[in-house]
BAMARFI-339866 format. One record per residue: residue number from 1; x, y, z of N, C-alpha, C, O in turn; residue in one letter. Coordinates in steps of 0.1 Angstrom, whole numbers, padded with zeros to 4 digits. Example, Ala and Ser with C-alpha at 12.3 -4.5 7.8 and 13.67 -1.06 7.14 Angstrom:
residues 2
  nr   n.X   n.Y   n.Z  ca.X  ca.Y  ca.Z   c.X   c.Y   c.Z   o.X   o.Y   o.Z rest
   1  0132 -0057  0078  0123 -0045  0078  0132 -0033  0078  0142 -0033  0085    A
   2  0128 -0022  0071  0137 -0011  0071  0129  0000  0079  0134  0011  0080    S
This chain:
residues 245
  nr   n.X   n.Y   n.Z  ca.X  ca.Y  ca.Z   c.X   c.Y   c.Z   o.X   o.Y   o.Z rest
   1 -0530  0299  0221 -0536  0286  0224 -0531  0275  0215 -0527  0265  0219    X
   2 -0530  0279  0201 -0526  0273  0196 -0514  0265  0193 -0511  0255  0188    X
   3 -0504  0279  0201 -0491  0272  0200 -0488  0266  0215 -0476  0262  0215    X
   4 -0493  0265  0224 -0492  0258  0234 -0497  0243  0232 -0492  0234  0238    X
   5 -0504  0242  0224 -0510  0228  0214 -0500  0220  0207 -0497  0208  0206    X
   6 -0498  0230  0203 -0484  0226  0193 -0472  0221  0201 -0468  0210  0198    X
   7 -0467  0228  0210 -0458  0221  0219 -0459  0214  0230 -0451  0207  0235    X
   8 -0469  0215  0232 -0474  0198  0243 -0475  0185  0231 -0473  0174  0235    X
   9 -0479  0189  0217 -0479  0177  0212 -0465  0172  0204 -0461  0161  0200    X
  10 -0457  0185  0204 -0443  0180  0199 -0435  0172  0212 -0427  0163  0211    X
  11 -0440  0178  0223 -0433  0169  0232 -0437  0157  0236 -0429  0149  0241    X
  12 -0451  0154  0235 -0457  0142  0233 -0451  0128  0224 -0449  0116  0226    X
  13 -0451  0139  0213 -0442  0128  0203 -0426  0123  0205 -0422  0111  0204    X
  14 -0420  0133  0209 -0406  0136  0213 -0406  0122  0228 -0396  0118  0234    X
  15 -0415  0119  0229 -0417  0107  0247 -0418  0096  0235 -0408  0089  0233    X
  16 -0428  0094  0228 -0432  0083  0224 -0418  0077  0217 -0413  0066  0219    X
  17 -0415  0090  0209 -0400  0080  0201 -0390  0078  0210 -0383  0068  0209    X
  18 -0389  0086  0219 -0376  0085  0229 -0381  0070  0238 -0371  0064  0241    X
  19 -0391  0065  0242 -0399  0053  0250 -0396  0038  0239 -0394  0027  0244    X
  20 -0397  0042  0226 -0396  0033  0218 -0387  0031  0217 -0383  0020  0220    X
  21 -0377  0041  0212 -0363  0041  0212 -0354  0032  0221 -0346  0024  0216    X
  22 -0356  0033  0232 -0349  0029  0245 -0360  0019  0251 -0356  0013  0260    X
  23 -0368  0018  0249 -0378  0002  0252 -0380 -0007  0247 -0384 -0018  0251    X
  24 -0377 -0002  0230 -0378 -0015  0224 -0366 -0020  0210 -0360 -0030  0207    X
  25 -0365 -0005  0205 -0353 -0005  0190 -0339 -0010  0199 -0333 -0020  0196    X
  26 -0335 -0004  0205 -0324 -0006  0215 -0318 -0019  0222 -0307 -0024  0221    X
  27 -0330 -0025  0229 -0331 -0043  0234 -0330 -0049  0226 -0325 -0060  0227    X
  28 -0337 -0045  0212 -0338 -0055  0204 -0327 -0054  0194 -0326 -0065  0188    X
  29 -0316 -0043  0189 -0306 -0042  0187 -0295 -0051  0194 -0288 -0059  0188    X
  30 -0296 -0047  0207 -0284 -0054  0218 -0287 -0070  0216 -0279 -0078  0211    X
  31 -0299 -0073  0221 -0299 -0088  0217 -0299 -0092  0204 -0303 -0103  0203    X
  32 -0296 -0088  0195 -0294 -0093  0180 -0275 -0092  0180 -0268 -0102  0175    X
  33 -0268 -0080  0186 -0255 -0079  0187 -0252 -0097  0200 -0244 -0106  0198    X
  34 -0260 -0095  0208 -0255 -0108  0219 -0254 -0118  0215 -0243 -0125  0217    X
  35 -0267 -0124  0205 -0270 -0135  0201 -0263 -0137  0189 -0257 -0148  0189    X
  36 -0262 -0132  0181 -0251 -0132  0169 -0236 -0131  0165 -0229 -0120  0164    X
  37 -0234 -0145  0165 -0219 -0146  0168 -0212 -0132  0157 -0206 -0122  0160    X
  38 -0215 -0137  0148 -0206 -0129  0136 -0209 -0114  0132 -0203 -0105  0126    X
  39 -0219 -0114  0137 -0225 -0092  0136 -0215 -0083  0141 -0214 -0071  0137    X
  40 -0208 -0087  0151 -0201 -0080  0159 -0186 -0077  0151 -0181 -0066  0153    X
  41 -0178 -0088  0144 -0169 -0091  0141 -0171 -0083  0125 -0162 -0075  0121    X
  42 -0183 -0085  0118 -0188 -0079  0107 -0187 -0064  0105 -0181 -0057  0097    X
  43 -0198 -0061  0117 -0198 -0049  0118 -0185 -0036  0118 -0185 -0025  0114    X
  44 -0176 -0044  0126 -0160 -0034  0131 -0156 -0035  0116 -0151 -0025  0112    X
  45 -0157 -0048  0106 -0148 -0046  0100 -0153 -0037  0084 -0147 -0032  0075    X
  46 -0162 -0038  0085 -0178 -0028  0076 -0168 -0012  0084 -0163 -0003  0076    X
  47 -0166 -0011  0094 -0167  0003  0094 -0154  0006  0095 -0151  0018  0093    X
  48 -0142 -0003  0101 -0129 -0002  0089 -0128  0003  0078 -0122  0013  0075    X
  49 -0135 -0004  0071 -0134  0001  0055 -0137  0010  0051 -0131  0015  0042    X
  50 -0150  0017  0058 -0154  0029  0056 -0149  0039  0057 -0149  0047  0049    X
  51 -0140  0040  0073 -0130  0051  0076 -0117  0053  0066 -0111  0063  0063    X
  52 -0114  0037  0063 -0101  0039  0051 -0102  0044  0038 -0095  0051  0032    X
  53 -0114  0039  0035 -0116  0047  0016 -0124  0058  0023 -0120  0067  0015    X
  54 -0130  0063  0029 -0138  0080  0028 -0125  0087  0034 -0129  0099  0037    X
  55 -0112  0087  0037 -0100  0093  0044 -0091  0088  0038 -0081  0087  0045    X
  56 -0088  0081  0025 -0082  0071  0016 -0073  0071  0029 -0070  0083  0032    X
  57 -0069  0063  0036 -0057  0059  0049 -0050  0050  0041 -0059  0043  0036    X
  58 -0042  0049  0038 -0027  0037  0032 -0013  0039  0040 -0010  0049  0047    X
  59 -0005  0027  0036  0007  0024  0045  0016  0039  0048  0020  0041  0058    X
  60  0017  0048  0033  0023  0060  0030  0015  0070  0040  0020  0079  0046    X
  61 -0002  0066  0042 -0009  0079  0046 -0016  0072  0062 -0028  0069  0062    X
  62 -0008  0070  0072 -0013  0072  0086 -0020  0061  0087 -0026  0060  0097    X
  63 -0023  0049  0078 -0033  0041  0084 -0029  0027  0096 -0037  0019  0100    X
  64 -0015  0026  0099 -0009  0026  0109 -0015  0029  0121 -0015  0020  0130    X
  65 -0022  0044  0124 -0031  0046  0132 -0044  0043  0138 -0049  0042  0149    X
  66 -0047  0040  0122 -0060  0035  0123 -0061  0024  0123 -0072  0020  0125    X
  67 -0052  0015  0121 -0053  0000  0126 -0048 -0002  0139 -0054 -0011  0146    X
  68 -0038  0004  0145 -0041  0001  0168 -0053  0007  0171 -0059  0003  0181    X
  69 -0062  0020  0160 -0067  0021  0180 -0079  0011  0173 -0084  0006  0183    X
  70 -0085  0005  0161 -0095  0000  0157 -0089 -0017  0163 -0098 -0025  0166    X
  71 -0079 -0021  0163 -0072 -0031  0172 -0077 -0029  0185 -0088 -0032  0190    X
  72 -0066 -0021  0194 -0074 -0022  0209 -0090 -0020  0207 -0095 -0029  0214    X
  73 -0102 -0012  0201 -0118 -0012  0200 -0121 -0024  0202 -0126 -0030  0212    X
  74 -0118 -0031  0186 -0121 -0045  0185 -0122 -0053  0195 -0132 -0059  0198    X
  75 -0107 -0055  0202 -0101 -0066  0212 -0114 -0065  0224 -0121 -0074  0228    X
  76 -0115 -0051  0226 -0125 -0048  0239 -0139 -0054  0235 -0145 -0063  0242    X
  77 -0145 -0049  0222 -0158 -0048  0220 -0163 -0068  0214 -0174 -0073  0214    X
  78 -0150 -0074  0210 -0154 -0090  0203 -0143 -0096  0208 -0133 -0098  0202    X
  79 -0146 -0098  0222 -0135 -0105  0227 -0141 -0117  0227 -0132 -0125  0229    X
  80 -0154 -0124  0226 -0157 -0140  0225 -0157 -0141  0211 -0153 -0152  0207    X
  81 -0159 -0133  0202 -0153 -0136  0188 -0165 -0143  0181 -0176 -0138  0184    X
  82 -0164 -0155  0170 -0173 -0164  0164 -0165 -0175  0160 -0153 -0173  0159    X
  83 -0171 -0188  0159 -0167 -0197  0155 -0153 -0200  0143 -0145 -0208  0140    X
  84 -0157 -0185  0138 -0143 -0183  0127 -0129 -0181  0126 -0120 -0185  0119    X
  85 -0131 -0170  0141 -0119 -0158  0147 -0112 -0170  0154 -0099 -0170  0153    X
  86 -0121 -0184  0163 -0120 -0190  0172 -0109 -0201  0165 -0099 -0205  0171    X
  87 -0112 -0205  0152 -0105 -0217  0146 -0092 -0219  0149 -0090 -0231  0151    X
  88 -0082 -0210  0149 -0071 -0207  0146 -0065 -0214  0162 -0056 -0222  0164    X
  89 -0077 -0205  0173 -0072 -0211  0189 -0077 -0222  0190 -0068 -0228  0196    X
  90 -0086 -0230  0187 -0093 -0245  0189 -0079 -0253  0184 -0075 -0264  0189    X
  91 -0071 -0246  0173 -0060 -0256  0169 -0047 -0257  0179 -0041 -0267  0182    X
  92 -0046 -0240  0184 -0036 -0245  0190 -0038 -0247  0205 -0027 -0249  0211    X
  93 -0049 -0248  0215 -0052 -0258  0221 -0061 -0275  0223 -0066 -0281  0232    X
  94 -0058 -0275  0210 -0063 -0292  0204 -0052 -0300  0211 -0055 -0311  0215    X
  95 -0043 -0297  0213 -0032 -0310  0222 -0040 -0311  0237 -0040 -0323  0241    X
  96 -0045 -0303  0243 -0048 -0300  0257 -0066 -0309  0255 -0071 -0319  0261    X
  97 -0072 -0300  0245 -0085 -0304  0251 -0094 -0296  0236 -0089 -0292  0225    X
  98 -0112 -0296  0242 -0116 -0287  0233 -0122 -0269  0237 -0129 -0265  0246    X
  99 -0118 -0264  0231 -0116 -0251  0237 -0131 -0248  0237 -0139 -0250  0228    X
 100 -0133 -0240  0251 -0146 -0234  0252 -0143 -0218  0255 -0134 -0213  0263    X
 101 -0155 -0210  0245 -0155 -0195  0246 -0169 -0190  0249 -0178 -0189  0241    X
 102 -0168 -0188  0261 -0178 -0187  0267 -0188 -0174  0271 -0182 -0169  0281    X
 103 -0199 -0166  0269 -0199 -0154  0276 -0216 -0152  0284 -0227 -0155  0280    X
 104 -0212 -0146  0295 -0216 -0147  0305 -0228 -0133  0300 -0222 -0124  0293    X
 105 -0242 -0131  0302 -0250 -0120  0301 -0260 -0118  0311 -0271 -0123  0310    X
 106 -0255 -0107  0323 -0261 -0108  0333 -0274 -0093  0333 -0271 -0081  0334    X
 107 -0287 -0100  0332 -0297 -0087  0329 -0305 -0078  0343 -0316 -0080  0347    X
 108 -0294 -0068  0351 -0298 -0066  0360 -0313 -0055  0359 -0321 -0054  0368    X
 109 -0314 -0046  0346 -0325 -0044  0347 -0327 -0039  0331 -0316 -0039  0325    X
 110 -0340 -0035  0324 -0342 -0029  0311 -0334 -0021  0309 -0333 -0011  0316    X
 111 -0322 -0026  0295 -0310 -0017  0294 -0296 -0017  0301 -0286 -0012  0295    X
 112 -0296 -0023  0312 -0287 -0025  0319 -0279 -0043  0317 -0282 -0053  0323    X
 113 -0269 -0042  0308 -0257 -0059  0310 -0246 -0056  0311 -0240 -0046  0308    X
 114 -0244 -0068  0318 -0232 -0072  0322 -0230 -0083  0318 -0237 -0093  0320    X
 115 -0214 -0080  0305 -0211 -0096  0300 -0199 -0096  0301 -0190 -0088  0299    X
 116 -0198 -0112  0305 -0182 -0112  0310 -0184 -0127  0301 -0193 -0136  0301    X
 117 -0163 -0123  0290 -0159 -0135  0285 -0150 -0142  0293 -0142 -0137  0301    X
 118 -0153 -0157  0290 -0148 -0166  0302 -0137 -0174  0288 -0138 -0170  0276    X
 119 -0127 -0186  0291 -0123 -0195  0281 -0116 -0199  0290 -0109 -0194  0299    X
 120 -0119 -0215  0284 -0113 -0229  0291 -0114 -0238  0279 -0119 -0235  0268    X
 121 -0109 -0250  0285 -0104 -0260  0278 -0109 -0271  0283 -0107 -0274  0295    X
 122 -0116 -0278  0276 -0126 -0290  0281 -0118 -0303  0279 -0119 -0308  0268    X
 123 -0112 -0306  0285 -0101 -0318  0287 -0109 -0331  0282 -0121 -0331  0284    X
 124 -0102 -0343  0275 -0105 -0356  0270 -0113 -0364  0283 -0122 -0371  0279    X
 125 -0112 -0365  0296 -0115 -0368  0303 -0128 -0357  0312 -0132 -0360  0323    X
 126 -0131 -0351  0308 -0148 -0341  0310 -0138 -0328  0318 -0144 -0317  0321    X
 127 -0127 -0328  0321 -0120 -0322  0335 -0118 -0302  0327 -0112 -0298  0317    X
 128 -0127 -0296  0335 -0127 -0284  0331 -0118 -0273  0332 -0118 -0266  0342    X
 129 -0111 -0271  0320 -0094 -0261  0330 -0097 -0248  0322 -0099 -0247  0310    X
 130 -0099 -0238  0332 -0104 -0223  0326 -0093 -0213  0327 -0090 -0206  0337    X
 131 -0090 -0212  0319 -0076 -0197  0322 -0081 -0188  0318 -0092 -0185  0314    X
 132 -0066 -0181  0321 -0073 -0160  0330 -0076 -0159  0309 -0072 -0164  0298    X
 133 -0086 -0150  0312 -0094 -0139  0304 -0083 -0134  0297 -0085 -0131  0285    X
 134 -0070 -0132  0303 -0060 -0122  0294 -0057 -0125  0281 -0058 -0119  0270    X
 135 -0054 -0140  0284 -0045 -0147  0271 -0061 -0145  0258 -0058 -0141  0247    X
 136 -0074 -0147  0261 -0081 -0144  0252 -0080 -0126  0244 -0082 -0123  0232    X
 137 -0076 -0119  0257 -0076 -0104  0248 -0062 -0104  0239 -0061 -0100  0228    X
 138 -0050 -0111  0247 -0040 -0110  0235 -0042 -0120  0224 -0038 -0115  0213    X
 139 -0048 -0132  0224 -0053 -0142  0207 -0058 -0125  0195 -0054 -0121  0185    X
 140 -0069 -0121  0205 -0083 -0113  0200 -0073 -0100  0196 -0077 -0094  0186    X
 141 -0062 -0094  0201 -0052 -0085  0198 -0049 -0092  0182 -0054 -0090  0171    X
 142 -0040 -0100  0186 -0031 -0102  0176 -0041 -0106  0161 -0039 -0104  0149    X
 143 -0050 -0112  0168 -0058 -0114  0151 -0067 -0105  0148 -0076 -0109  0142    X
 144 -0068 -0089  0151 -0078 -0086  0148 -0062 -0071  0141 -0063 -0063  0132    X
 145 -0054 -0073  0149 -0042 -0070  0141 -0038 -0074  0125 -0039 -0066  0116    X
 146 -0035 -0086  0124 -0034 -0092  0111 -0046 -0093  0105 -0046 -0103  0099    X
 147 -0059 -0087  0105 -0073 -0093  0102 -0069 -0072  0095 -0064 -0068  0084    X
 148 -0071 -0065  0104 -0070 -0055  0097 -0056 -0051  0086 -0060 -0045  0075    X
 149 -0044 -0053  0088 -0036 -0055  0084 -0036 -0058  0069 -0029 -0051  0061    X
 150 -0043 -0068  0063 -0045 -0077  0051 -0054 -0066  0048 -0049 -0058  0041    X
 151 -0069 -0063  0051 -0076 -0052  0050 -0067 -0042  0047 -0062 -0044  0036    X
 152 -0064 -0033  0051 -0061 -0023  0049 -0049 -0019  0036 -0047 -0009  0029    X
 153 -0043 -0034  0037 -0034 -0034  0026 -0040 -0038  0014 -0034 -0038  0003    X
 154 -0054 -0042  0014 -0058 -0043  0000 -0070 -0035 -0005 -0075 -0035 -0017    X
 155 -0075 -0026  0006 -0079 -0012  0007 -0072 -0001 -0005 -0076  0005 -0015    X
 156 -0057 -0002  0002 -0046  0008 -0002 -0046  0003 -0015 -0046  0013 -0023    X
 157 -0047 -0009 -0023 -0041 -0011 -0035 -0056 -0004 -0044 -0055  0001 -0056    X
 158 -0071 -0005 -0036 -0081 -0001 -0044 -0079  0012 -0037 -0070  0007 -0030    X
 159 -0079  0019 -0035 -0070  0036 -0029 -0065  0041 -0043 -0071  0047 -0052    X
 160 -0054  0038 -0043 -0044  0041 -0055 -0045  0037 -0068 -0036  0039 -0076    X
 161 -0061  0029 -0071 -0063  0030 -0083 -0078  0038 -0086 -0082  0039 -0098    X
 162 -0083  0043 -0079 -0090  0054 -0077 -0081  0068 -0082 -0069  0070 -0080    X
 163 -0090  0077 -0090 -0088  0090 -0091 -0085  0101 -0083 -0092  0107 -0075    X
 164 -0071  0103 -0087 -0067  0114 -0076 -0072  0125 -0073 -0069  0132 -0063    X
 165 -0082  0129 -0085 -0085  0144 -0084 -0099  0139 -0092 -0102  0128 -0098    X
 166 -0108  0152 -0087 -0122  0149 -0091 -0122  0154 -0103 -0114  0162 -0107    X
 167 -0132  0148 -0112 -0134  0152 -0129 -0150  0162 -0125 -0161  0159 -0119    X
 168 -0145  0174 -0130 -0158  0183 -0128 -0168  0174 -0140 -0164  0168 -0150    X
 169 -0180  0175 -0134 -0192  0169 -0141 -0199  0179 -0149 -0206  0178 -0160    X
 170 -0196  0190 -0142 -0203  0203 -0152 -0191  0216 -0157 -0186  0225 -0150    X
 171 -0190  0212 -0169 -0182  0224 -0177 -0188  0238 -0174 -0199  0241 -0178    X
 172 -0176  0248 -0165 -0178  0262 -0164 -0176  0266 -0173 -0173  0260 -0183    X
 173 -0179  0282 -0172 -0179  0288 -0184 -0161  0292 -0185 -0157  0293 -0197    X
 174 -0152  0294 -0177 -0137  0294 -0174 -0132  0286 -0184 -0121  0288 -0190    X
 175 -0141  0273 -0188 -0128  0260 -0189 -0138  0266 -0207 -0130  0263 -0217    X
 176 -0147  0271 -0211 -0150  0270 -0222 -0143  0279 -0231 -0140  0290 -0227    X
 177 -0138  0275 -0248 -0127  0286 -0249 -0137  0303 -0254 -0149  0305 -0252    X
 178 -0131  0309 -0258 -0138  0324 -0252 -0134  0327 -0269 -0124  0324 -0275    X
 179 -0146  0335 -0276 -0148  0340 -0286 -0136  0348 -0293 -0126  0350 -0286    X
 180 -0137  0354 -0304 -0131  0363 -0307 -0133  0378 -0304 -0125  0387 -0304    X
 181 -0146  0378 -0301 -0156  0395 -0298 -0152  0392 -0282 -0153  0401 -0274    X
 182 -0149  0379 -0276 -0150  0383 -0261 -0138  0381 -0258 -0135  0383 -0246    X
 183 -0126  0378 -0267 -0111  0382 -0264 -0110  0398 -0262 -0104  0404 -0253    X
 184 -0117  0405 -0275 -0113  0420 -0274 -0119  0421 -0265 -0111  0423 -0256    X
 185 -0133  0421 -0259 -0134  0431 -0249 -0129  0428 -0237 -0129  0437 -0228    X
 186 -0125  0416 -0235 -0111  0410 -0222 -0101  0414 -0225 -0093  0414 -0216    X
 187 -0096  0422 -0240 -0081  0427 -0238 -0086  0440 -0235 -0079  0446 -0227    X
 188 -0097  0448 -0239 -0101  0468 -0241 -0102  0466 -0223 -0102  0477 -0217    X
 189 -0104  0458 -0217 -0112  0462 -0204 -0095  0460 -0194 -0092  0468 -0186    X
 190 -0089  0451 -0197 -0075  0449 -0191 -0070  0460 -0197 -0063  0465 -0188    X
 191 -0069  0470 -0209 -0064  0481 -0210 -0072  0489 -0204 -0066  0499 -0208    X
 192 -0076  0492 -0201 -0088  0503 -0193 -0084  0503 -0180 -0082  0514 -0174    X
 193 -0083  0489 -0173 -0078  0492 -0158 -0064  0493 -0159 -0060  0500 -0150    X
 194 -0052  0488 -0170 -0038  0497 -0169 -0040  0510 -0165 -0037  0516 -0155    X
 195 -0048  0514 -0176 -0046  0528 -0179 -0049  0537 -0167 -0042  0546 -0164    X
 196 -0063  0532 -0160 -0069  0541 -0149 -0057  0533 -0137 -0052  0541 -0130    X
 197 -0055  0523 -0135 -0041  0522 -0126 -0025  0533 -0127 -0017  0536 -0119    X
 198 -0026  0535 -0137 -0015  0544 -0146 -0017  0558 -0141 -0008  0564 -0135    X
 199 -0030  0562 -0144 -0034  0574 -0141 -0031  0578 -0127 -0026  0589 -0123    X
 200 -0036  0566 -0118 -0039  0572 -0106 -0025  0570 -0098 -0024  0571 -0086    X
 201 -0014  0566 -0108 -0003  0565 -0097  0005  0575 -0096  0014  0573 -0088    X
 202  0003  0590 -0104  0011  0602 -0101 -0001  0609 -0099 -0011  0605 -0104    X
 203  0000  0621 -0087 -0010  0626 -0085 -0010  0639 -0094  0000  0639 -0101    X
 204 -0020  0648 -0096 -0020  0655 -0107 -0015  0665 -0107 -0010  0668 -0096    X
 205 -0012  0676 -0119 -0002  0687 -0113 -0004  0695 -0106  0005  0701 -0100    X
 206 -0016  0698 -0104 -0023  0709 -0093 -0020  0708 -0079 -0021  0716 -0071    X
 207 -0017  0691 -0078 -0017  0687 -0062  0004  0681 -0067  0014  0683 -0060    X
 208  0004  0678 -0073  0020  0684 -0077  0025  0697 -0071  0036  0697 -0064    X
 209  0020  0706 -0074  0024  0721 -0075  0024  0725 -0053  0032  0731 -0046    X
 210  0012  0719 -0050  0010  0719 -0034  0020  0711 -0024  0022  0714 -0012    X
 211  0025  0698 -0035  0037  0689 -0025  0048  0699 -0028  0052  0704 -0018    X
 212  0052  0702 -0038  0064  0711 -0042  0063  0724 -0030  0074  0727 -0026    X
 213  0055  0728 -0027  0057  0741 -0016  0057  0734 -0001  0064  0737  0008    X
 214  0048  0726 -0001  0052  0717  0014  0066  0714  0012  0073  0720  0020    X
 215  0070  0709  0007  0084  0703  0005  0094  0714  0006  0105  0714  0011    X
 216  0089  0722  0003  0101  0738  0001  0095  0745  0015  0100  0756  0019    X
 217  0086  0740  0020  0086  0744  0037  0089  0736  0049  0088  0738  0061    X
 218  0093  0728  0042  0102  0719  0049  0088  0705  0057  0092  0696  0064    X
 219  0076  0706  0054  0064  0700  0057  0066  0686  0049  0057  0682  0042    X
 220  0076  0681  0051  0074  0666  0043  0062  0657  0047  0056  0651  0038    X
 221  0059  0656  0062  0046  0641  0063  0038  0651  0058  0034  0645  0048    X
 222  0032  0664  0058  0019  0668  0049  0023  0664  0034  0016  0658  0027    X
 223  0036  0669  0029  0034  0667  0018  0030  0647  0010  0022  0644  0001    X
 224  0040  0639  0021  0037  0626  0019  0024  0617  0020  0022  0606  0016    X
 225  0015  0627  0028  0003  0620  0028 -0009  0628  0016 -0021  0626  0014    X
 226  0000  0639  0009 -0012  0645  0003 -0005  0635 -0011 -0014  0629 -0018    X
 227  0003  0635 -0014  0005  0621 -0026 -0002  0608 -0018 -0013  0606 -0021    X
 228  0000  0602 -0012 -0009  0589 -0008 -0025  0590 -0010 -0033  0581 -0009    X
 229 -0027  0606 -0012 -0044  0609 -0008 -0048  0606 -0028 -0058  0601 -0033    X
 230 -0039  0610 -0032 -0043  0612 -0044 -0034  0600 -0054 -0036  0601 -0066    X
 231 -0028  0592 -0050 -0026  0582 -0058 -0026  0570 -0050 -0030  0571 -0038    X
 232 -0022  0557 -0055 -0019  0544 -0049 -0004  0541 -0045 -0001  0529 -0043    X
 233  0004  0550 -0045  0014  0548 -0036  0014  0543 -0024  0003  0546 -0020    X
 234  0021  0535 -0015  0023  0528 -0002  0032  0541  0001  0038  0548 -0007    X
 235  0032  0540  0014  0039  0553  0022  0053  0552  0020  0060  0561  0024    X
 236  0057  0542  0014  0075  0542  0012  0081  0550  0000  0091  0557 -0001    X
 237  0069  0543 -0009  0066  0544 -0024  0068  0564 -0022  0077  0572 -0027    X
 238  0057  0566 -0014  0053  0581 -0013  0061  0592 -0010  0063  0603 -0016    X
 239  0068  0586  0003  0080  0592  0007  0090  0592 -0002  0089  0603 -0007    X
 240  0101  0585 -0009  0108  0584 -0020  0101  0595 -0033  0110  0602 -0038    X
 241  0093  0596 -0036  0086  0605 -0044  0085  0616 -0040  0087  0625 -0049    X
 242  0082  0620 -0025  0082  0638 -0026  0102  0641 -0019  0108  0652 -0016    X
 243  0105  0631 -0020  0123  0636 -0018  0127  0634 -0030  0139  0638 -0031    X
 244  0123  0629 -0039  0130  0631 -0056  0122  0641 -0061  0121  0640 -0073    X
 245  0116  0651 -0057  0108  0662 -0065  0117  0667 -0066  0117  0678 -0071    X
């Protein structure tokens, strides 16, 4: 009973956050991204940075990569841009008129938009001339190109003055130097395994005396596997050994 309690009320909870989540944290996310010119523009380039120094990326290490595809992202995701991105185009169609960047937010139901960027040029005489959407994705290409570009190149210079290798924070007992009483018993214990390695690499004479008559019966793989049984010979090792008996 109890645990049937328990899981009607975990799933109970599991509705409430997922209802909140998606009814209200979410809408009110999106319209903070809509309404705010500069969050959007902020945000891509906040997590630029992040991908370059946690993956140090520099001109030498692939970050070439990471500046097209965060280029085409950008172009798609801030193509009306902010009054800042926009400066550069207001200048160079100031001969024509004043530039409008415009974007369309259509709310067909909770959760669901459609926004479409528009740009025209508002002529000296009120006369409204609107061109294709393209030429805005290539401006929003090329500057979000040289926007990361400059980024990334002064990324690289704080990259490369960062530490190449980590500084252990806690001294092992490896890096500490090692006593005089714990040298010897690090050299008696390295002589101890020569020795028992030493030992075990001729087999003994009793099993000597058994390869010798396999061998004089012409039984060489018995004899080669009864030295492999009794030492650390490799089977090459072993073979060469009962043909030099």
């Amino acid at each position: 009973m109890k645990k049937n309690i328990r899981v009607l009320v975990i799933v109970f909870l599991f509705t409430v956050v997922m209802v909140m989540l998606f009814g209200w944290v979410l809408p009110a996310v999106l319209q903070f991204y809509l309404h705010n010119m500069y969050i959007k523009g902020i945000t891509l380039l906040l997590i630029f940075g992040i991908v370059v120094l946690a993956k140090r990326f520099t001109w030498n290490h692939n970050i070439v990569y990471v500046i097209a595809v965060f280029t085409l992202f950008s172009m798609m995701i801030d193509t009306s841009g902010n009054p800042i991105t926009n400066k550069p185009l207001e200048w160079i169609v100031s001969p024509i008129g004043k530039l409008q960047v415009m974007q369309d937010v259509n709310n067909y139901a909770p959760g669901e938009y459609a926004i479409t960027d528009n740009i025209a040029i508002l002529k000296p005489g009120g006369e409204l001339l609107t061109l294709s959407t393209v030429w805005l994705y290539l401006y929003r290409f090329v500057q979000y190109l040289v926007l990361y570009s400059i980024a990334g190149t002064l990324l690289g210079v704080f990259i490369r003055m960062l530490p190449q290798q980590r500084i252990p924070v806690i001294q092992t007992a490896a890096d500490e130097p090692l006593t005089q009483e714990q040298e010897q018993k690090a050299a008696a214990e390295m002589k101890r395994r020569v020795e028992t390695v030493h030992t075990r690499a001729i087999p003994p004479e009793d099993i000597l005396d058994s390869v010798r008559q396999l061998k004089k019966n012409g039984k060489l793989i018995p004899a080669i596997k009864l030295v492999r049984q009794h030492s650390d010979m490799s089977l090459g090792e072993a073979k060469q050994y009962v043909e030099n008996l």
